[in-house]
C-alpha positions, 0 to 999 in steps of 0.5 A: 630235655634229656631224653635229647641229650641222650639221643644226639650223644648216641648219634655223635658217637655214631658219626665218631665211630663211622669217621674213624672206619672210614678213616681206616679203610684209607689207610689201609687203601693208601698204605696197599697202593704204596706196597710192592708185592714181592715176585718169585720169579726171575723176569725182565725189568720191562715184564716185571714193571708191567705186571706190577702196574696191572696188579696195582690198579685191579688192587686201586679198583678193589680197594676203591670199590670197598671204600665207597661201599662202605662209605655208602652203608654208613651214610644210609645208617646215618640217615636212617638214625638221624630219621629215628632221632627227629621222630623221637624227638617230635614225639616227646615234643608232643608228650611235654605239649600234651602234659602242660595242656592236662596241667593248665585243664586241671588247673581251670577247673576239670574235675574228675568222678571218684568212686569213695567206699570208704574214707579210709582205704585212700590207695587210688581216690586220687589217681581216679580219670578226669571226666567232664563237669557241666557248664551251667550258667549261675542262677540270676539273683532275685534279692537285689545283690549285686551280680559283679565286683562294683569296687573299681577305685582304691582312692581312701584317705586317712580319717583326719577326725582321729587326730582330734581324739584326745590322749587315747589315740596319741598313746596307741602304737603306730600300727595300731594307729595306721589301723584306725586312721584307715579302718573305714577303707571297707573295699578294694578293686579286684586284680585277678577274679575268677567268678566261674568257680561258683558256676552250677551246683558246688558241693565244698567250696574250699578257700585258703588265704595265703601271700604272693611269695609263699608259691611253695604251699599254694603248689603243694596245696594244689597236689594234695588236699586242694586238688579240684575233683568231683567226689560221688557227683559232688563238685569240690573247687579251690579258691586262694586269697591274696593281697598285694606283697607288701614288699615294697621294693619287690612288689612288681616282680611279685605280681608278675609272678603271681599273675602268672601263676593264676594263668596256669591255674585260674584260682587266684582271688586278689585285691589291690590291698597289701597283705599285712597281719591287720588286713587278714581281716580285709581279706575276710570281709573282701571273700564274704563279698565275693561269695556274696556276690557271685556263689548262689549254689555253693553248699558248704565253704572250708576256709583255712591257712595255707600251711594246714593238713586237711582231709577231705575225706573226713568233712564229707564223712562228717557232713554226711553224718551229721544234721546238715544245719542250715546255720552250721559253722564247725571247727577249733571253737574258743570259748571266752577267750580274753583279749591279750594286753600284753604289748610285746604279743602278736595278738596284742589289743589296746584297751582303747580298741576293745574294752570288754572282758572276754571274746564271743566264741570265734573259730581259730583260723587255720580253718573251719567248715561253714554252712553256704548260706551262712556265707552271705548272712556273714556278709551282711553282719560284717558290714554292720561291725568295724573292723577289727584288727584279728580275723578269727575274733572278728568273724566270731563277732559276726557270728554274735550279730547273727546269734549263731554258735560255732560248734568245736569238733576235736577233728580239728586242731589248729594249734598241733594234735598237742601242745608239746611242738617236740612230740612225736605224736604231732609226726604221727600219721595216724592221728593225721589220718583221723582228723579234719585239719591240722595246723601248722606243718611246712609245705615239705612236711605236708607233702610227706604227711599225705603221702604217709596218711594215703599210703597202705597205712594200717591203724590200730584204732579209728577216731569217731566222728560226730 
């Protein structure tokens, strides 16, 4: 657009300046016409008048001649400038055109081979060309599950038999109230699916969870960590998990939004349930269906927040060097953990809806790394368990149903690299460089930090990991 601004600037300085040479040269014409040439010599009036009449129409004919030459010169300029700017100008059409479709192929899913010699020389691993993936269609499941969302209707009602519970549920907060009235509402219908992510062989399927109004992460997601690629032939694909907004008043101009924002990337799953802190844990047990459902060859899923640092780099150094566990479930693990009873905390929980002493070990949230085929064994524990209002905890009771211990890595630090928000060392990109994932940064900041961690930085120690 502003290339166009600047070529028709030039051509109508061009035309300004022809307009005024034209616009000289008839007056230097006019003013030649009306100008009596002076004569030395002594003739007669009648002899005088004629040769003034013979001299002023050869000057007519000159000046005439001149004129219109010129006139003709810049009329071919201008024609051959208006010829140059209409190519230029189809040309950068064509260049904007071109660069939106390499933005919507990469946003469908293109992928691109990169050579990885080390995980610590970053220069280039993320400038590499794009090359083509396969297309193989998923393997058909012999063990009965289903190979489509079957959820079509969101028809739920509240469950009316809690009103006869006692005390107890008359005393719980209104939002915890809400919670259980509606906790058997298990599934919602899909809005936007997009199943061709799990097709053939995937190496790392990362999911993040993330809300309709925050587009600013999901963007600065997409052109760092998140970005699809294929690394030493393993595939890796990005997936975001959305709810509906919860703003009521603006909810249809939010999902307008959204939905076009998935036209362009195709790696939005959404259900038709709101977004709310106690519904993260619908959004859990909605992806371990979908993974259920439709993910067959996906060999290690990374699920986090949208607001987390991750290097991609450091969880294949670490898969590659550790046991390849069929149970594998990695990240900031919390060990007897108690429930918070305080009323004015965010995690806070009722007596009533958990009475146990502590916590199974569970995963912080701002993300871990997961064994593929724990994925679908995590989908059937979920369905034995009631809802629970925080995720995290949730997930780490399904992990108990399948007697599978989380395993904690110091790589990973989903409360800050330390407990002092104020310290330098949470901006330093060093210890960025060595960990696995780092919450919680906003999406400037998380720009800024890969930028630092990807640059030609030089640390003085590297970190080991397991």
């Amino acid at each position: 657009m502003l290339q166009d601004c600047f070529r028709w600037k030039g051509i109508f300085s061009f035309f300004s300046r022809s307009g005024n040479y034209i616009k000289q040269s008839y007056s230097t014409f006019k003013k030649k016409k009306t100008t009596k040439s002076p004569k030395t010599n002594q003739s007669s009036p009648a002899h005088h008048h004629k040769e003034s009449d013979a001299q002023g129409k050869m000057m007519n004919s000159r000046d005439r001649w001149r004129v219109y030459k010129r006139v003709s010169v810049m009329f071919l300029l201008a024609v051959v400038a208006l010829t140059v700017v209409q190519r230029g100008s189809i040309s950068f059409e064509l260049e904007r055109h071109a660069r939106l479709d390499a933005t919507q192929e990469a946003g469908s899913g293109a992928d691109s081979y990169l050579q990885i010699k080390s995980f610590w020389k970053s220069g280039s691993y993320w400038s590499k060309p794009k090359a083509p993936t396969t297309t193989e269609k998923p393997r058909i499941p012999e063990d009965g599950r289903p190979t489509t969302w079957d959820v079509k209707s969101s028809n739920c009602s509240a469950n009316v038999n809690f009103s006869n519970q006692g005390e107890w549920f008359r005393n719980l907060e209104d939002n915890f109230k809400q919670f259980l009235l509606y906790r058997h509402c298990r599934y919602f219908p899909m809005t936007l699916n997009h199943p061709e992510k799990c097709t053939g062989e995937v190496f790392l399927l990362m999911v993040i969870k993330s809300v309709a109004t925050q587009y600013d992460r999901r963007e600065v997601i997409r052109k760092t960590w998140g970005r699809e690629q294929v690394v030493d032939g393993k595939r890796i694909k990005t997936l975001f998990l959305l709810g509906k907004s919860s703003n009521e008043a603006e909810r249809a101009n939010h999902q307008k939004l959204v939905e076009y924002e998935d036209q362009i990337y195709n790696d939005i799953l959404q259900w038709d349930f709101l977004d709310s802190f106690f519904n993260l844990t619908l959004k859990e047990t909605h992806f371990l269906k979908w993974f259920h459902t439709y993910c067959y060859n996906v060999q290690y899923v990374f699920k986090g927040d949208d607001d987390v640092f991750v290097s991609v780099e450091n969880i294949f150094e670490y898969l590659e060097n550790s046991s390849h566990r069929k149970n594998l479930f990695v990240g900031d693990v919390i060990f007897k953990a108690k429930p918070i009873r305080k009323k004015d905390n965010k995690y806070y929980i009722p007596q009533a809806l958990y009475n146990k002493t502590h916590y199974p070990p569970y995963a912080g949230g701002g993300g871990f790394l997961m064994d593929g085929s724990l994925v679908s064994r995590l989908h059937w524990a979920a369905d034995t368990l009631e809802l629970y209002p925080i995720d995290d905890v949730f997930l780490g009771m399904c992990l108990e149903v399948l007697q599978v211990t989380p395993v904690k890595h110091d790589a990973f630090k989903t409360f800050g690299l330390v407990k002092n928000k104020n310290s330098k060392l949470n901006r330093e990109p060093c210890f960025f460089k060595n960990m696995i994932v780092v919450h919680k940064l906003l999406p400037s900041d998380l720009q800024h930090m890969w930028n630092l961690v990807n640059s030609d930085l030089v640390c003085s120690q590297k970190f080991e990991l397991l």
